[in-house]
ZALUMLO-418667 format. One record per residue: x, y, z of N, C-alpha, C in turn; residue in one letter; residue number from 1. Coordinates in Angstrom, 3 decimals. Example, Ala and Ser with C-alpha at 12.3 -4.5 7.8 and 13.67 -1.06 7.14 Angstrom:
BEGIN
((13.190, -5.690, 7.800), (12.300, -4.500, 7.800), (13.200, -3.300, 7.800), "a", 1) ((12.850, -2.250, 7.080), (13.670, -1.060, 7.140), (12.900, 0.030, 7.870), "s", 2) 
% end
This chain:
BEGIN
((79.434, 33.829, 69.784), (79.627, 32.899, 68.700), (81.006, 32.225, 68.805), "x", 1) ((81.999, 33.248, 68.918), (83.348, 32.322, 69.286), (83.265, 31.076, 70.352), "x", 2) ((82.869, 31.963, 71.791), (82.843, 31.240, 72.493), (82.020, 29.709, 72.091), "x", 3) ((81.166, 29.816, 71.555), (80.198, 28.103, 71.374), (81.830, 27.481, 70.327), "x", 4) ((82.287, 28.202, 69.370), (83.078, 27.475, 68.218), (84.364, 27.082, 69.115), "x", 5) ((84.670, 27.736, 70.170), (85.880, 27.354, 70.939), (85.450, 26.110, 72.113), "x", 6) ((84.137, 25.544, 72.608), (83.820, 24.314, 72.778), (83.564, 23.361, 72.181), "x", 7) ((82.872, 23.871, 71.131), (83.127, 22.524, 69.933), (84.195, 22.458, 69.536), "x", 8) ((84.624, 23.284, 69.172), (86.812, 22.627, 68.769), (86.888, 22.065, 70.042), "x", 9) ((86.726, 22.213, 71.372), (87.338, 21.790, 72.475), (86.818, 20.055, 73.034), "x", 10) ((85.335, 20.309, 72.773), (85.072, 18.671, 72.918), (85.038, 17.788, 71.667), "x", 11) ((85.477, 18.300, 70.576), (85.875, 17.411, 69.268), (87.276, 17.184, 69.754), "x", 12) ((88.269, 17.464, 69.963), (89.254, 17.377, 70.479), (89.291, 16.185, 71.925), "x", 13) ((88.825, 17.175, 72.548), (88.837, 15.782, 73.714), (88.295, 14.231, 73.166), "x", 14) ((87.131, 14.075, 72.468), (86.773, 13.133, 71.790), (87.656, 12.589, 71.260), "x", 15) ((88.185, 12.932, 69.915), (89.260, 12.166, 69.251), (89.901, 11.786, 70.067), "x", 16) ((90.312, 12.094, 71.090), (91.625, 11.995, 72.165), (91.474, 10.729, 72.354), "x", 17) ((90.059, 10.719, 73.752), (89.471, 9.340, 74.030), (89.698, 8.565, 73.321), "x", 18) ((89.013, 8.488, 71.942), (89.096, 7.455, 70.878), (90.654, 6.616, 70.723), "x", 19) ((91.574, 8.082, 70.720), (92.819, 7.005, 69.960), (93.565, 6.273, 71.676), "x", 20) ((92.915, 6.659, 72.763), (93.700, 5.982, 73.697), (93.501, 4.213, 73.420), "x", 21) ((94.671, 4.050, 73.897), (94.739, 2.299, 73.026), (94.468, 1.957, 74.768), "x", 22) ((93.586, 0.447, 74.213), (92.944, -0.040, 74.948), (93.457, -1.024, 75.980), "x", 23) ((93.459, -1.331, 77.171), (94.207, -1.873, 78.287), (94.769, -3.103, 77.736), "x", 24) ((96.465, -3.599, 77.370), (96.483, -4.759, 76.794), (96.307, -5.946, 78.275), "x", 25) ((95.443, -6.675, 78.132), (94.842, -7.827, 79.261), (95.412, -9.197, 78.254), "x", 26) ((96.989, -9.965, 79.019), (96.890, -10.829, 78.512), (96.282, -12.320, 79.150), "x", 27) ((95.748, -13.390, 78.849), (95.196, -14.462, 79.186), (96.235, -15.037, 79.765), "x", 28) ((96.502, -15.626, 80.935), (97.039, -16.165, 81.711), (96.758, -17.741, 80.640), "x", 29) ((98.152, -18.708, 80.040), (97.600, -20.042, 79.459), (97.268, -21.083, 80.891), "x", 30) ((96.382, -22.117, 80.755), (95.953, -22.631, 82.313), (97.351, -23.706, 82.322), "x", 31) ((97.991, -24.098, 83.423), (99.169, -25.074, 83.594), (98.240, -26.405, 83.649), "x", 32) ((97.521, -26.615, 83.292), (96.777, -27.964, 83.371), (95.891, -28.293, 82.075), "x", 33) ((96.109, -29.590, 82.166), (94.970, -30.533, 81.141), (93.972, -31.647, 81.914), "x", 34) ((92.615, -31.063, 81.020), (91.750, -31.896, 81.491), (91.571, -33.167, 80.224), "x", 35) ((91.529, -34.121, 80.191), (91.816, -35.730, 79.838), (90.525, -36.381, 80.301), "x", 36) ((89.361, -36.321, 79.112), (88.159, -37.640, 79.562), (87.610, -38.739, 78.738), "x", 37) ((87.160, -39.261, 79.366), (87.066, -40.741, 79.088), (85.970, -41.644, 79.413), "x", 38) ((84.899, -41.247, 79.112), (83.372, -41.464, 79.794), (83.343, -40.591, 80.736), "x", 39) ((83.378, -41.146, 82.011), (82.805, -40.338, 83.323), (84.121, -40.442, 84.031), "x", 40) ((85.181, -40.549, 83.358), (86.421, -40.229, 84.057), (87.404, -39.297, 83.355), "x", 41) ((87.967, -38.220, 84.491), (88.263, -37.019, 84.409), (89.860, -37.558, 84.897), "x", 42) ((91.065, -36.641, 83.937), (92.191, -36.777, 84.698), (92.627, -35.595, 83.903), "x", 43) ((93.416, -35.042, 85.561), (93.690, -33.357, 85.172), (95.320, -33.967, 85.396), "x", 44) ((96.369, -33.214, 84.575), (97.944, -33.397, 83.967), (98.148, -31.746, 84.988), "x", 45) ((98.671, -31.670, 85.260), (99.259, -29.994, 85.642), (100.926, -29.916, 85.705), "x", 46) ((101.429, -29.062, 85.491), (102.706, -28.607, 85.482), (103.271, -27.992, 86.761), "x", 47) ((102.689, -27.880, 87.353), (102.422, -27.429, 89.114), (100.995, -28.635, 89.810), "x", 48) ((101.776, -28.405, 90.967), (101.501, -29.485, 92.163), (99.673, -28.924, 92.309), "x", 49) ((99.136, -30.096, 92.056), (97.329, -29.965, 92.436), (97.230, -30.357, 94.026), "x", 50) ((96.584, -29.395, 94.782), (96.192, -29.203, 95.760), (95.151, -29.554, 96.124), "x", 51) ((93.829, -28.911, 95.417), (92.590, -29.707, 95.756), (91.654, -29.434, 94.224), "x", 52) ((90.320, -30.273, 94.288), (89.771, -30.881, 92.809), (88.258, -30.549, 93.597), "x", 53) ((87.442, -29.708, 92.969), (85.819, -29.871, 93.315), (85.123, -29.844, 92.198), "x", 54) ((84.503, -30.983, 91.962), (83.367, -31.040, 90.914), (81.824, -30.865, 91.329), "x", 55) ((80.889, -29.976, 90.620), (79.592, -29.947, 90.927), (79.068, -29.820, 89.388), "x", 56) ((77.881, -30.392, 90.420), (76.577, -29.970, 88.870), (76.186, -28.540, 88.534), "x", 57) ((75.349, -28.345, 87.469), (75.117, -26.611, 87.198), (73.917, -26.629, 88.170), "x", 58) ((73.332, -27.617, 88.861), (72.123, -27.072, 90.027), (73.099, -26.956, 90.976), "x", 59) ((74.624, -26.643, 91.400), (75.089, -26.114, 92.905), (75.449, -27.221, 92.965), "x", 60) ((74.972, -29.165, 93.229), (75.144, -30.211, 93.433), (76.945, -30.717, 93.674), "x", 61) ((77.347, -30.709, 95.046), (78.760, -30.973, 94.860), (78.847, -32.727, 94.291), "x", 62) ((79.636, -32.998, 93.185), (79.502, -34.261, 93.286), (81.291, -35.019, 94.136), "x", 63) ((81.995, -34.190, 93.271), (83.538, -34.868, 94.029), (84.545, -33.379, 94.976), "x", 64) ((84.841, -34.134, 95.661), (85.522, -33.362, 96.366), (86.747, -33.846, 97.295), "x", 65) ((88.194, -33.243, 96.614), (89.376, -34.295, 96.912), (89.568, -33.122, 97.651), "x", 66) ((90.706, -32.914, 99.029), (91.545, -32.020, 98.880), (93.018, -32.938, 99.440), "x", 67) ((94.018, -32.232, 99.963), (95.722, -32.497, 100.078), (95.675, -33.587, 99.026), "x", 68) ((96.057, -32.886, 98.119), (96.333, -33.921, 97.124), (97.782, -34.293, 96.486), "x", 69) ((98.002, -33.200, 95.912), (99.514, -32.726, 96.150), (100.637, -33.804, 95.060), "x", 70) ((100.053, -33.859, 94.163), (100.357, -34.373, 92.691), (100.117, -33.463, 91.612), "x", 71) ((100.759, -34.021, 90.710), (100.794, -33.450, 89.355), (99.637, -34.220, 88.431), "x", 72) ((99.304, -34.854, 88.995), (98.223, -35.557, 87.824), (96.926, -36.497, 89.076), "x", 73) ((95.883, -36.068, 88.240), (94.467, -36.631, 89.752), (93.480, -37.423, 88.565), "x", 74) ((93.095, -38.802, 89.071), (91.933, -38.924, 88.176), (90.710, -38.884, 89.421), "x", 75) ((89.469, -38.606, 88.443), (88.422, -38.461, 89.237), (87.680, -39.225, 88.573), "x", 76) ((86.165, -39.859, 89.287), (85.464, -41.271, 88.327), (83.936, -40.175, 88.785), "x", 77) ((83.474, -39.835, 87.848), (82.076, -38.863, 88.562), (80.938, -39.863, 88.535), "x", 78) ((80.402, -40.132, 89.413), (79.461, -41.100, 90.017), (78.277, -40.822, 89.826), "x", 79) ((77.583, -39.550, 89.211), (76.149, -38.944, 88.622), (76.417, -39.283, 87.020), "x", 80) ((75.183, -39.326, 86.537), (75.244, -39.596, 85.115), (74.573, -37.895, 84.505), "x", 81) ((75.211, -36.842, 84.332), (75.329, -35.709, 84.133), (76.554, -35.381, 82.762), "x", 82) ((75.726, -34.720, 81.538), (76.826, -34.167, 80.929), (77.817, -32.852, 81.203), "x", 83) ((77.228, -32.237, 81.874), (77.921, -30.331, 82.182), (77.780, -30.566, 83.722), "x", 84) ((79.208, -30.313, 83.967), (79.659, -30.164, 85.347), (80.645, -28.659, 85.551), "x", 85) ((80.970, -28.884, 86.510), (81.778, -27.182, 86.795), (83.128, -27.794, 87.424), "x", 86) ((84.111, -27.448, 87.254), (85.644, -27.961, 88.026), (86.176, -27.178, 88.478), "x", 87) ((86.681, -27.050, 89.466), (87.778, -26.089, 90.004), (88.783, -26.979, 90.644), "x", 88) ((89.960, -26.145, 90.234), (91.591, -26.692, 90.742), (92.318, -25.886, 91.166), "x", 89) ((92.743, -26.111, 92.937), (93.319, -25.385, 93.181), (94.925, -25.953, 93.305), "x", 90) ((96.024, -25.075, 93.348), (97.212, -25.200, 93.055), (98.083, -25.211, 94.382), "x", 91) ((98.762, -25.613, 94.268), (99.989, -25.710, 96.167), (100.022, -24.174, 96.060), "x", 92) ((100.341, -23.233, 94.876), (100.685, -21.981, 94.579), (99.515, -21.313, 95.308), "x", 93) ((98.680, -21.515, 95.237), (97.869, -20.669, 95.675), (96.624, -20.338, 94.446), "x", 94) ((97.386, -20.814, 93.069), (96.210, -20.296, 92.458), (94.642, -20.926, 92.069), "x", 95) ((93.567, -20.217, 91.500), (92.274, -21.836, 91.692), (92.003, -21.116, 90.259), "x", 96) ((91.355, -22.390, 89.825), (91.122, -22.284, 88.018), (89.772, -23.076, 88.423), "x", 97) ((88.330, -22.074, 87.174), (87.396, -23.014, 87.198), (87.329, -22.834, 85.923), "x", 98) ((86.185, -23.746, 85.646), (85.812, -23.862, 83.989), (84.656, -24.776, 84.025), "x", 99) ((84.111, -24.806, 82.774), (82.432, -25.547, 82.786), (83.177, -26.453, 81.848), "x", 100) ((82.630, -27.888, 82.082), (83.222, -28.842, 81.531), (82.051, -29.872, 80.640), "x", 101) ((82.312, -30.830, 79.855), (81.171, -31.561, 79.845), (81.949, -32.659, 79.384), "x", 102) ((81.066, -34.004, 79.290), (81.357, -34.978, 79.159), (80.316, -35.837, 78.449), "x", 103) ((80.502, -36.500, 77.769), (79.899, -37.730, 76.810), (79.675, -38.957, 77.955), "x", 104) ((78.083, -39.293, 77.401), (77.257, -40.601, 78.529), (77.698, -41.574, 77.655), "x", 105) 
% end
Protein backbone atom coordinates (compact mmCIF):
# COMPACT_ATOMS: atom_id res chain seq x y z
CA UNK A 1 0.00 0.00 0.00
CA UNK A 2 2.81 2.47 0.74
CA UNK A 3 4.58 1.53 -2.03
CA UNK A 4 1.44 2.41 -4.76
CA UNK A 5 0.98 5.94 -2.31
CA UNK A 6 4.79 6.64 -2.79
CA UNK A 7 4.18 6.59 -6.86
CA UNK A 8 1.34 8.52 -6.86
CA UNK A 9 2.99 11.24 -4.67
CA UNK A 10 5.86 10.58 -7.13
CA UNK A 11 4.09 11.04 -10.55
CA UNK A 12 1.77 13.89 -9.12
CA UNK A 13 4.90 15.52 -8.47
CA UNK A 14 6.66 14.97 -11.60
CA UNK A 15 3.41 16.22 -13.29
CA UNK A 16 3.07 19.47 -11.59
CA UNK A 17 6.72 19.86 -12.39
CA UNK A 18 6.14 19.48 -16.22
CA UNK A 19 3.28 21.80 -16.00
CA UNK A 20 5.03 24.81 -14.33
CA UNK A 21 8.12 24.48 -16.80
CA UNK A 22 7.66 27.84 -18.70
CA UNK A 23 7.42 27.46 -22.19
CA UNK A 24 10.33 28.07 -24.88
CA UNK A 25 10.26 32.02 -25.25
CA UNK A 26 10.38 31.99 -29.51
CA UNK A 27 10.66 35.56 -30.47
CA UNK A 28 9.35 36.61 -34.17
CA UNK A 29 12.09 37.84 -36.08
CA UNK A 30 10.14 41.68 -37.43
CA UNK A 31 10.62 41.17 -41.56
CA UNK A 32 13.25 44.26 -42.77
CA UNK A 33 10.97 44.76 -45.71
CA UNK A 34 7.68 46.25 -47.07
CA UNK A 35 5.53 44.99 -49.55
CA UNK A 36 3.69 48.24 -51.40
CA UNK A 37 0.69 47.32 -54.10
CA UNK A 38 -0.95 48.88 -56.53
CA UNK A 39 -3.04 46.75 -58.93
CA UNK A 40 -0.68 44.18 -60.29
CA UNK A 41 2.29 46.07 -59.18
CA UNK A 42 4.36 44.96 -56.29
CA UNK A 43 7.25 47.15 -54.71
CA UNK A 44 9.21 45.63 -51.88
CA UNK A 45 11.19 48.83 -49.54
CA UNK A 46 13.89 46.71 -47.47
CA UNK A 47 16.34 48.02 -44.99
CA UNK A 48 18.98 45.56 -46.26
CA UNK A 49 20.18 45.07 -49.82
CA UNK A 50 17.50 42.66 -51.99
CA UNK A 51 19.27 40.06 -53.73
CA UNK A 52 16.76 38.14 -55.53
CA UNK A 53 12.54 38.37 -55.88
CA UNK A 54 10.44 35.02 -57.00
CA UNK A 55 6.86 35.25 -57.50
CA UNK A 56 4.54 32.16 -58.21
CA UNK A 57 1.04 31.14 -58.29
CA UNK A 58 -0.53 28.71 -55.49
CA UNK A 59 -0.58 25.96 -58.60
CA UNK A 60 3.65 25.99 -58.31
CA UNK A 61 3.32 28.50 -61.57
CA UNK A 62 6.63 30.68 -61.48
CA UNK A 63 5.39 33.97 -62.71
CA UNK A 64 8.52 36.59 -61.95
CA UNK A 65 11.81 35.86 -61.36
CA UNK A 66 14.61 38.67 -60.81
CA UNK A 67 17.89 37.71 -59.37
CA UNK A 68 21.47 40.14 -58.72
CA UNK A 69 19.49 42.69 -57.88
CA UNK A 70 21.13 44.30 -55.19
CA UNK A 71 18.91 47.35 -54.14
CA UNK A 72 16.97 48.41 -51.44
CA UNK A 73 13.76 48.82 -53.15
CA UNK A 74 12.44 46.37 -56.50
CA UNK A 75 9.19 46.95 -58.31
CA UNK A 76 7.69 44.01 -59.96
CA UNK A 77 4.54 44.38 -62.69
CA UNK A 78 2.88 40.58 -62.42
CA UNK A 79 1.77 39.81 -65.90
CA UNK A 80 -1.06 36.89 -64.87
CA UNK A 81 -4.31 38.21 -63.76
CA UNK A 82 -4.25 36.11 -60.35
CA UNK A 83 -5.28 37.37 -56.84
CA UNK A 84 -2.95 35.00 -54.30
CA UNK A 85 0.53 34.67 -55.25
CA UNK A 86 3.53 33.42 -53.03
CA UNK A 87 6.86 35.85 -52.74
CA UNK A 88 10.06 35.13 -51.62
CA UNK A 89 13.03 37.61 -50.95
CA UNK A 90 16.18 36.82 -50.66
CA UNK A 91 18.73 39.19 -48.90
CA UNK A 92 22.74 39.97 -49.89
CA UNK A 93 22.74 38.61 -46.02
CA UNK A 94 21.89 35.52 -46.79
CA UNK A 95 18.53 35.57 -45.39
CA UNK A 96 15.06 34.44 -47.66
CA UNK A 97 11.56 35.54 -46.41
CA UNK A 98 8.34 34.03 -47.97
CA UNK A 99 4.82 34.93 -47.44
CA UNK A 100 1.38 34.42 -49.35
CA UNK A 101 0.41 37.61 -50.74
CA UNK A 102 -2.68 38.82 -52.61
CA UNK A 103 -3.67 41.48 -54.64
CA UNK A 104 -6.84 43.35 -55.93
CA UNK A 105 -7.89 42.87 -60.03
Amino acid sequence: MMKALHRLMATTFLLLWMIQLPAQNVQKESKPYKILTSGRQLTIRSSKAIDHVMVWTTNGNRVVEQKSINSNSFTINIPINRSTFFLMIGLTNGKIYTEKIGVRE
